[in-house]
C-alpha positions in Angstrom: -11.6 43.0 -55.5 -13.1 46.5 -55.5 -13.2 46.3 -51.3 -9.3 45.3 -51.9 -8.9 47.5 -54.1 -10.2 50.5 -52.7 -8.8 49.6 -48.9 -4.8 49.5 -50.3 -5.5 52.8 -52.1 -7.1 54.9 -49.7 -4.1 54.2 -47.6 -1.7 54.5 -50.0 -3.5 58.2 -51.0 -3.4 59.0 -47.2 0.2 57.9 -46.6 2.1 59.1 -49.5 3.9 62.6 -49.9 3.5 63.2 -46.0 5.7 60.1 -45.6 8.5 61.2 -47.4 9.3 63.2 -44.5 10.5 61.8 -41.2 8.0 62.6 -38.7 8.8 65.8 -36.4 12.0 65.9 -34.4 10.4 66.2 -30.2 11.4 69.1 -29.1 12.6 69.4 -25.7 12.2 71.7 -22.8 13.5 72.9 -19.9 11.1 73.1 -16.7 10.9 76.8 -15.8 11.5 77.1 -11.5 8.4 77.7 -9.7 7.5 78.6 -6.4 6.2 76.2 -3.9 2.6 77.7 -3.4 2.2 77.6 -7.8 3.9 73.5 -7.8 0.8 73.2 -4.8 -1.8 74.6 -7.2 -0.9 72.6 -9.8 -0.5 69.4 -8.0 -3.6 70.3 -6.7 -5.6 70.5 -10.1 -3.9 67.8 -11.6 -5.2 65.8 -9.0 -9.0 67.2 -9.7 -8.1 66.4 -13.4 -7.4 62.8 -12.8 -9.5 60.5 -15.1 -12.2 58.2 -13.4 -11.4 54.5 -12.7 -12.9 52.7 -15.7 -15.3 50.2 -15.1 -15.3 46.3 -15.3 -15.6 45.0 -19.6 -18.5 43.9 -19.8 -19.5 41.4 -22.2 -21.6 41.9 -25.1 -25.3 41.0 -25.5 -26.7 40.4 -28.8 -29.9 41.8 -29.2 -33.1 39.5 -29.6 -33.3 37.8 -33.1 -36.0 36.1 -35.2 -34.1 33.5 -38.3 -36.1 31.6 -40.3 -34.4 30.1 -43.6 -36.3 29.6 -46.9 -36.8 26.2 -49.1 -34.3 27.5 -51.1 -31.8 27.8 -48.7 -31.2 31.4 -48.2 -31.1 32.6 -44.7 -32.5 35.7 -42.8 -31.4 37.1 -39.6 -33.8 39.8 -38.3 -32.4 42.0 -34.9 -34.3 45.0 -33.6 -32.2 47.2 -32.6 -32.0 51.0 -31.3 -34.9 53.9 -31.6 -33.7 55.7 -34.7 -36.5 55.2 -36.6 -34.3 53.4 -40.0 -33.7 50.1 -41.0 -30.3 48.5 -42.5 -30.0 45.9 -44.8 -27.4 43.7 -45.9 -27.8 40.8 -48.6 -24.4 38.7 -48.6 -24.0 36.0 -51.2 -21.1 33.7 -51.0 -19.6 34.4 -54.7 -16.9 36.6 -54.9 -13.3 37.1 -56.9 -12.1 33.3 -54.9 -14.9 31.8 -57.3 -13.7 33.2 -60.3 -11.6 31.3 -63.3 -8.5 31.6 -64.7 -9.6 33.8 -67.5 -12.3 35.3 -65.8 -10.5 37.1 -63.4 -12.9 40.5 -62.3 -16.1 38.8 -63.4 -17.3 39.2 -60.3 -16.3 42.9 -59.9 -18.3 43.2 -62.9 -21.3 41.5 -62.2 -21.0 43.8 -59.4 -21.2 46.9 -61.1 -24.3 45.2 -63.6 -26.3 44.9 -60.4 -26.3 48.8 -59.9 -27.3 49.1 -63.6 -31.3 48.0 -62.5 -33.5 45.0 -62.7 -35.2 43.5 -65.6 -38.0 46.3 -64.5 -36.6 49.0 -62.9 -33.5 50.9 -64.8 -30.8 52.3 -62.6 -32.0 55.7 -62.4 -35.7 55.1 -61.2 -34.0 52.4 -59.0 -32.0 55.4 -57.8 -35.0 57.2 -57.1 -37.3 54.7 -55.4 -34.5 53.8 -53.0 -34.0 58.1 -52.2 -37.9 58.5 -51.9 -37.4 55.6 -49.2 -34.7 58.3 -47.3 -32.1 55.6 -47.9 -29.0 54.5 -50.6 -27.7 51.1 -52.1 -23.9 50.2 -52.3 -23.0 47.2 -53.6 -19.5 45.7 -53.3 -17.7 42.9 -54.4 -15.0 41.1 -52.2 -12.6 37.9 -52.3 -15.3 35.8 -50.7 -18.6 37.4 -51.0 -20.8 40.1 -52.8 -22.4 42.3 -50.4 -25.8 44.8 -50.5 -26.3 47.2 -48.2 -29.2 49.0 -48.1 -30.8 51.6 -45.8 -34.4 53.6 -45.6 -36.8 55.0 -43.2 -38.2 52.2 -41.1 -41.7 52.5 -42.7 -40.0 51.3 -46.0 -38.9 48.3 -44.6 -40.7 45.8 -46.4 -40.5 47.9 -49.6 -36.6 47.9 -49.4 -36.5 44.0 -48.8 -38.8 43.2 -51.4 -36.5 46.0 -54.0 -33.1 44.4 -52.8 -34.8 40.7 -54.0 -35.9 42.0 -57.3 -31.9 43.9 -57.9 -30.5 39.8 -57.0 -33.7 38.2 -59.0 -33.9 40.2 -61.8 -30.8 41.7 -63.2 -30.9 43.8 -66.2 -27.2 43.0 -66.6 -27.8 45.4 -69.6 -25.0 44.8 -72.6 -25.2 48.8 -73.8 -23.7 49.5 -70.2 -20.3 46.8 -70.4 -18.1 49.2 -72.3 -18.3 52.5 -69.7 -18.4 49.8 -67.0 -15.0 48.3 -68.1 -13.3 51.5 -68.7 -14.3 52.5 -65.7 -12.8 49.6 -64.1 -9.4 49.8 -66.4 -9.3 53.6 -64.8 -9.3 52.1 -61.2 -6.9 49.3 -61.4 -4.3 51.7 -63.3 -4.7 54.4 -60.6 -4.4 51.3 -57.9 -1.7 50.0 -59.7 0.3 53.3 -59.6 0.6 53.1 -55.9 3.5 51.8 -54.1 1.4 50.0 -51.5 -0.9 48.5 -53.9 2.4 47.5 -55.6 4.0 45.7 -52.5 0.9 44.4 -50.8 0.0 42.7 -54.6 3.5 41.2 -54.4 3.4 40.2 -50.8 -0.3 38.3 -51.3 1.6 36.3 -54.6 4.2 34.9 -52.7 2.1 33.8 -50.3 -1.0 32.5 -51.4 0.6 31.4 -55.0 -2.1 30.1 -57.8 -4.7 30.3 -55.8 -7.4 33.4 -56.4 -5.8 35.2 -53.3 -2.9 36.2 -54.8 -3.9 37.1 -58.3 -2.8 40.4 -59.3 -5.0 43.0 -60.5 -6.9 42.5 -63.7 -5.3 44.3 -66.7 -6.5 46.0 -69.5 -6.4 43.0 -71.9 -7.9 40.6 -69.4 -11.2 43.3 -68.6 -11.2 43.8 -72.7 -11.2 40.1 -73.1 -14.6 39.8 -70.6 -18.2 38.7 -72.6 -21.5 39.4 -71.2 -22.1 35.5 -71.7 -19.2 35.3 -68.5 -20.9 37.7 -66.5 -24.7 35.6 -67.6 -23.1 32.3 -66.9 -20.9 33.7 -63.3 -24.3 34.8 -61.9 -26.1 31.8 -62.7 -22.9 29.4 -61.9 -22.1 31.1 -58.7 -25.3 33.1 -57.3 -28.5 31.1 -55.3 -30.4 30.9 -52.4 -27.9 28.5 -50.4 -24.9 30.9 -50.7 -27.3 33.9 -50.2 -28.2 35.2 -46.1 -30.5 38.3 -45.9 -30.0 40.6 -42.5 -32.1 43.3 -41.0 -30.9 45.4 -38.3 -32.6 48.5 -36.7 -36.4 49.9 -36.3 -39.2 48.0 -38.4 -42.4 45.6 -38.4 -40.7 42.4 -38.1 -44.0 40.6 -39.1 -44.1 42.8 -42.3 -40.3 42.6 -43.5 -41.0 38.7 -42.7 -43.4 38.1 -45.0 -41.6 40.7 -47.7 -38.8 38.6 -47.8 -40.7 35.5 -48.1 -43.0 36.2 -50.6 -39.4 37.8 -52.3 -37.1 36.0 -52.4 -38.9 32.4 -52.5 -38.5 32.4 -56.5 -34.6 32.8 -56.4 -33.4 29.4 -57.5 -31.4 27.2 -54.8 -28.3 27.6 -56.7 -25.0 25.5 -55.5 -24.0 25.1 -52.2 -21.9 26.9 -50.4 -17.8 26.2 -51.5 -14.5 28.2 -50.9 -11.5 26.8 -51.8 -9.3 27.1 -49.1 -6.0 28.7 -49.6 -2.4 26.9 -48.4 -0.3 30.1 -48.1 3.2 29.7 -48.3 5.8 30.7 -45.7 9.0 30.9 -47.5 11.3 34.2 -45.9 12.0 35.3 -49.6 12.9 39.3 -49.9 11.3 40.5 -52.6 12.1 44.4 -54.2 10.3 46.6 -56.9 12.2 49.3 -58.5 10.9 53.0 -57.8 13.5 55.1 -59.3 14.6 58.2 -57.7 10.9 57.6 -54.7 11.9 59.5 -51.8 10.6 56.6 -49.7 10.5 52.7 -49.3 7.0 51.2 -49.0 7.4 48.2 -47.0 5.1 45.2 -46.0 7.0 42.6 -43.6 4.5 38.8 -43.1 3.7 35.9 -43.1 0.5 33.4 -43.1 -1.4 33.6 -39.7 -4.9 31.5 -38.4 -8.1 33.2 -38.9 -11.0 33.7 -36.6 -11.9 29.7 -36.7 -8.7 29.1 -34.9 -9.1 29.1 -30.8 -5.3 31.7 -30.8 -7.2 34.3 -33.0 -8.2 36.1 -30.2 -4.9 36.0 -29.2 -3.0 37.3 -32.2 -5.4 40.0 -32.3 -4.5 41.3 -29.2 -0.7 40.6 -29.7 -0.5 42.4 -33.3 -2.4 45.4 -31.5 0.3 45.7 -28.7 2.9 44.9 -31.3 2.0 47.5 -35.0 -1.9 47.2 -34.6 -2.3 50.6 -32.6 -1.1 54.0 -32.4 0.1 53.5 -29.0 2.1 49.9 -30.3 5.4 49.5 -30.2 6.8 49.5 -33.6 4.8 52.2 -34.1 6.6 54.6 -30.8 9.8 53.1 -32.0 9.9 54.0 -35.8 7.6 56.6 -36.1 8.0 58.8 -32.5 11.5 57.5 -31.2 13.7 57.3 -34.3 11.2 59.6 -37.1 11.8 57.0 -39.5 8.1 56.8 -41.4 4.8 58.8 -40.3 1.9 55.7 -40.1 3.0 52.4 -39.7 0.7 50.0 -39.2 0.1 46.0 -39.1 -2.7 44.2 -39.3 -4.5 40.6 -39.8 -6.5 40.0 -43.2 -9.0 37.3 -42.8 -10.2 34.7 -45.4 -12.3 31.4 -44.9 -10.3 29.4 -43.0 -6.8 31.4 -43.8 -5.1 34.8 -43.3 -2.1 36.7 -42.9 -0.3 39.0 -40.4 2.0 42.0 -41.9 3.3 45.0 -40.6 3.5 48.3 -43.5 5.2 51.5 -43.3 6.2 54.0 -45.8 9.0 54.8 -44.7 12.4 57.3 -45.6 14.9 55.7 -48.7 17.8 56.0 -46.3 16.5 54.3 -43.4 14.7 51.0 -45.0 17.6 49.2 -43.5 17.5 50.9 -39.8 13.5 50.4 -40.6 13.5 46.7 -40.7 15.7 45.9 -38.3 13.7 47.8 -35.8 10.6 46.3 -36.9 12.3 42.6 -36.0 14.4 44.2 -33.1 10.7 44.8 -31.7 9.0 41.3 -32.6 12.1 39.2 -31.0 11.6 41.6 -28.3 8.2 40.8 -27.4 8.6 37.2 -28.1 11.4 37.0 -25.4 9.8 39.0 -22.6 6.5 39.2 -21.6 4.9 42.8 -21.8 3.7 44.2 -18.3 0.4 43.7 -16.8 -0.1 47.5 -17.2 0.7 47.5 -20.9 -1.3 44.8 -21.7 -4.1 45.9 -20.1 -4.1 49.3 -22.0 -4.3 47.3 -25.3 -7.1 45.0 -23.9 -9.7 48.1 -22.9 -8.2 49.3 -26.7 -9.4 46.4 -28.1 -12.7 45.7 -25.8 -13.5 49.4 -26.7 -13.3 49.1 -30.3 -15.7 45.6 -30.2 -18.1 47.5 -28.3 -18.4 50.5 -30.6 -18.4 48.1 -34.1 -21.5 46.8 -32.3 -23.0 50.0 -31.8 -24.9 50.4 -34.5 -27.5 48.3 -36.8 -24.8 47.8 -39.7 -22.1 46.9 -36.9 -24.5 44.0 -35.5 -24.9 42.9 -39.5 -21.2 42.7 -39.9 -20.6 40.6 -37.0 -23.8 37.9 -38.1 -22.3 37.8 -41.2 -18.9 37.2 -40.0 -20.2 35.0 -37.8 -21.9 32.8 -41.2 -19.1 33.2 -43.2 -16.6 31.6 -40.4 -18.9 29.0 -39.5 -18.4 30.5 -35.8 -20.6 30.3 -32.8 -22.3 33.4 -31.2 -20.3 32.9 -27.7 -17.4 34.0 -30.5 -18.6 37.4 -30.2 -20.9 37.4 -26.8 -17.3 36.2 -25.3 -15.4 38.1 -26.2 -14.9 41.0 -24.1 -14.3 38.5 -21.7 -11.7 36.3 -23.6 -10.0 39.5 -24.1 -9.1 40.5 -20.7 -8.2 36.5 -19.8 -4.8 36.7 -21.9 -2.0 37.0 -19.9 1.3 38.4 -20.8 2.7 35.6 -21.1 0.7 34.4 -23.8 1.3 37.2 -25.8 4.9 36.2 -25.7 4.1 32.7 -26.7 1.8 33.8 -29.4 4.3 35.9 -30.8 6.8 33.2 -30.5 4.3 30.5 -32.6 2.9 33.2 -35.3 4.8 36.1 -35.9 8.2 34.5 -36.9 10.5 36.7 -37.9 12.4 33.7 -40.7 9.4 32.9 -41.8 8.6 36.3 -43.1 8.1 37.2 -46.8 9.7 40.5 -47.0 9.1 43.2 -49.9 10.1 46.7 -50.2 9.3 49.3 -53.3 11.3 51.8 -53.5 14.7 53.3 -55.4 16.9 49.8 -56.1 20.0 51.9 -56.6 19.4 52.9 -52.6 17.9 50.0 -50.9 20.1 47.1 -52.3 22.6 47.8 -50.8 20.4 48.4 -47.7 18.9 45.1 -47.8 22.0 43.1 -48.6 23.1 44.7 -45.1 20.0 43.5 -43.3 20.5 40.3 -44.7 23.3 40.0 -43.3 22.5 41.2 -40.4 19.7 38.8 -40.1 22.0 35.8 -39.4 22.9 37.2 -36.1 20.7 37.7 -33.6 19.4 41.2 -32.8 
C-alpha cells in the first residue's frame, strides 16, 4: 500500500493547482519575408542540423548470472554487472497488502515500517549506521503483492550487507514501544492521501473493479490502524513470511564467491514458511459512471478503464505499445488533443497497473470544471478513432523506438536488471520475455494496434469516475451520457 500510496499522491501533488488552468493558448506567427540568399543559408544549416539515422533495436542481453536456491526455498539471483565499484540488493518476499485479512487491512504496511525499527540485535539507529559506514542506505517498501528490500554499499561490503539484510528479515525486533508513532504516522499519510482528488477517484475506480477482493480495498482508516495488535503484526510475519516466498538478488561489482557463501550461511536458518499463493483477482467490467462531490474544485479529476491482461498474457506487449501511442506518452494522442489542441487539462496520462495474473488500463487527467464533458468525449472520440483506423507506419514506429528506448535504459543499471528478475519471478515469465523484446516490439504492425484496441480498450466497458463540483459536472455527464448512445 505505501508504493500505492505514495505513486497516486506524488501525482496528484504534481498535477494539482497547475491544472486548474487550461494549458497555454499557441500563439501564432506570421513568417517575416526573407531574401533568397538568407532562405539558402538557412536551408543550408537545417540541413547540417539534421539528426542521424538511428540505428537498428537491438535486443537486449542479460548479463551472465549464477542462481542457486536454498533448502528452504529461497532463491538468489547473482548478475555482475558494470564497473562502478557498488553493489545493489533487493530481498523480495511474496507477502504484501493481497495477503492480508479482512480486519487486518495495513498489517503489512506495518510490519513494513517494524522492519526499519532493527533486529533482535541491532536497534534502528546502529542499523542506520552500519549500513552508512558501508557508503550505502536501506528502504523498505510494502506493495499489493510483495515486500521489497533494497539495499546498496560499496562493493567491498558485499557480503556484510547480505549477511545485514538476512538478520533485518530473520531477526525482527518488531519492538512494541515503537507501534503508537508508527501508526500515527501512518494515520497522517492516509489522511493526506485521502485529501487528494486522484487518490479519491483512482480508490473508487480500483472498487468497482476488483470488488472484495484486497485490490480494491480502500485506504485503512483511523479506527482500522487503532484497532491493529502487535500479536497481528507477530502472527502476519510468521503466517505470511519464509524462505519459499522469499528471492534474494545482487546486481553490480562484488566477490560473487563471497556474497555466495554470505547468503548461505545467512539466510539457511529462515524457516521454509508457506508456499508461494496470490489470490487472483476477477475484475469487473461493468460501464458504471461513478461521481464524487468536490464543491466549488476548479477542476474535474478524471480516471476513464477498465480490466486489461498482464504481462503473462502473449497481447501485453501489444497493449503496451497501443496505450503508449494512445495516453501513454507525451507525444500520444489524447494527450496532443486535450492538453495541446483544445487546452483542456495540463498532464494527462494512461497507463497499465500490473498484478499477478490481472491488471487494468485507465486514462487520468485533471482536467477544467467546464470541459469534463468536452474532456471525455475527446478521450473516447480518440479510442474509437484508433480502433477504426490503423495508425501510420511512421507513427507507430516513433512510439516503438519510445518504447525500445525506455526498456533499454530501465536496464541500465544494477537496480534496473533486479526489477526486471523479479518481475520476471513474480509473473512466472521466461527470460526471452525480456531478451525479446526489443524485437517483439518493432514486429507489431499497425494493424494490430487497431485490433488491440478494438479487444481491450472498450470504450462500453469502461468504468467511468470523475471528482469534481456535482452542481457543474451532472449536468455534464448526463450530456455525455447521452451522447454515448450515438456514435462519435
Amino acid at each position: 500500500m505505501n508504493k500505492l500510496v505514495i505513486g497516486l499522491l506524488s501525482a496528484a501533488l504534481v498535477t494539482t493547482g497547475a491544472q486548474a488552468q487550461k494549458a497555454p493558448a499557441k500563439v501564432k506567427t506570421t513568417a517575416r519575408p526573407t531574401n533568397t540568399r538568407s532562405a539558402g543559408v538557412a536551408k543550408s544549416v537545417a540541413a547540417k542540423e539534421a539528426p542521424p539515422v538511428g540505428a537498428k533495436p537491438r535486443d537486449f542481453t542479460l548479463p551472465a548470472k549464477e542462481e542457486f536456491t536454498l533448502d528452504n526455498g529461497l532463491r538468489t539471483r547473482l548478475v555482475p554487472y558494470g564497473q562502478v565499484p557498488k553493489t545493489t540488493m533487493m530481498v523480495a518476499i511474496q507477502a504484501g497488502n493481497v495477503h492480508e485479512g479482512a480486519t487486518e487491512v495495513a498489517v503489512a504496511d506495518l510490519l513494513g515500517k517494524l522492519l526499519e525499527e532493527g533486529t533482535a540485535t541491532l536497534p534502528a539507529t546502529q542499523l542506520a549506521q552500519r549500513i552508512a559506514q558501508m557508503g550505502g542506505a536501506l528502504s523498505i517498501s510494502v506493495g499489493a503483492d510483495q515486500t521489497t528490500l533494497w539495499a546498496s554499499c560499496l562493493s567491498e561490503y558485499a557480503p556484510e550487507l547480505a549477511t545485514l539484510l538476512a538478520d533485518v528479515v530473520i531477526h525482527p525486533a518488531l519492538p512494541a514501544a515503537e507501534l503508537p508513532r508508527l501508526k500515527t504516522d501512518l494515520k497522517r499519510q492516509m489522511a493526506l492521501a485521502r485529501a487528494q482528488p486522484g487518490v479519491q477517484a483512482r480508490q473508487k475506480f480500483t472498487g468497482a473493479i476488483y470488488g472484495n477482493h484486497p485490490y480494491g480495498r480502500g485506504l485503512p482508516t483511523d479506527a482500522q490502524l487503532d484497532a491493529l495488535t502487535l500479536e497481528q503484526v507477530q502472527y502476519f510475519y510468521r503466517a505470511q513470511f519464509g524462505g519459499q516466498r522469499t528471492s534474494v538478488y545482487v546486481a553490480g561489482r562484488f566477490d560473487a564467491p563471497a556474497v555466495r557463501q554470505a547468503i548461505t550461511t545467512a539466510w539457511s536458518g529462515f524457516p521454509q514458511g508457506p508456499a508461494p499463493r496470490i489470490e487472483v483477482a476477477q475484475p469487473l467490467t461493468k460501464g458504471d459512471l461513478l461521481t464524487q462531490d468536490r464543491p466549488s474544485a476548479p477542476q474535474s479529476t478524471i480516471v476513464v478503464g477498465l480490466p486489461v491482461v498482464d504481462p503473462s498474457n502473449p497481447d501485453y506487449i501489444r497493449l503496451r505499445v497501443t496505450n503508449s501511442l494512445l495516453g501513454g506518452s507525451f507525444g500520444s494522442r489524447i494527450t496532443r488533443n486535450i492538453r495541446e489542441d483544445k487546452g483542456y487539462t495540463y498532464s494527462p496520462y494512461s497507463y497499465i497497473e500490473t498484478h499477478y495474473r490481472t491488471g487494468n488500463w485507465t486514462q487520468n487527467a485533471d482536467v477544467t470544471t467546464a470541459d469534463t464533458y468536452n474532456s471525455l468525449r475527446e478521450i473516447m472520440y480518440e479510442i474509437e478513432r484508433l480502433q477504426k483506423t490503423p495508425p501510420s507506419s511512421e507513427e507507430l514506429k516513433g512510439i516503438q523506438n519510445y518504447e525500445s528506448g525506455l526498456f533499454v535504459l530501465r536496464n541500465s543499471t544494477p537496480s534496473g536488471i533486479i526489477g526486471q528478475l523479479n518481475s520476471l519471478d513474480l509473473h512466472g515469465l521466461p527470460e526471452t520475455y525480456i531478451t525479446e523484446q526489443v524485437k517483439n516490439i518493432n514486429a507489431i504492425t499497425p494493424q494490430q494496434v487497431s485490433e488491440t484496441a478494438r479487444k481491450y480498450v472498450r470504450p462500453e466497458a469502461m468504468t467511468i469516475v470523475v471528482v469534481g463540483d456535482k452542481k457543474v459536472i451532472d449536468p455534464q455527464l448526463k450530456k455525455f451520457q447521452t451522447e454515448r448512445k450515438k456514435p462519435l
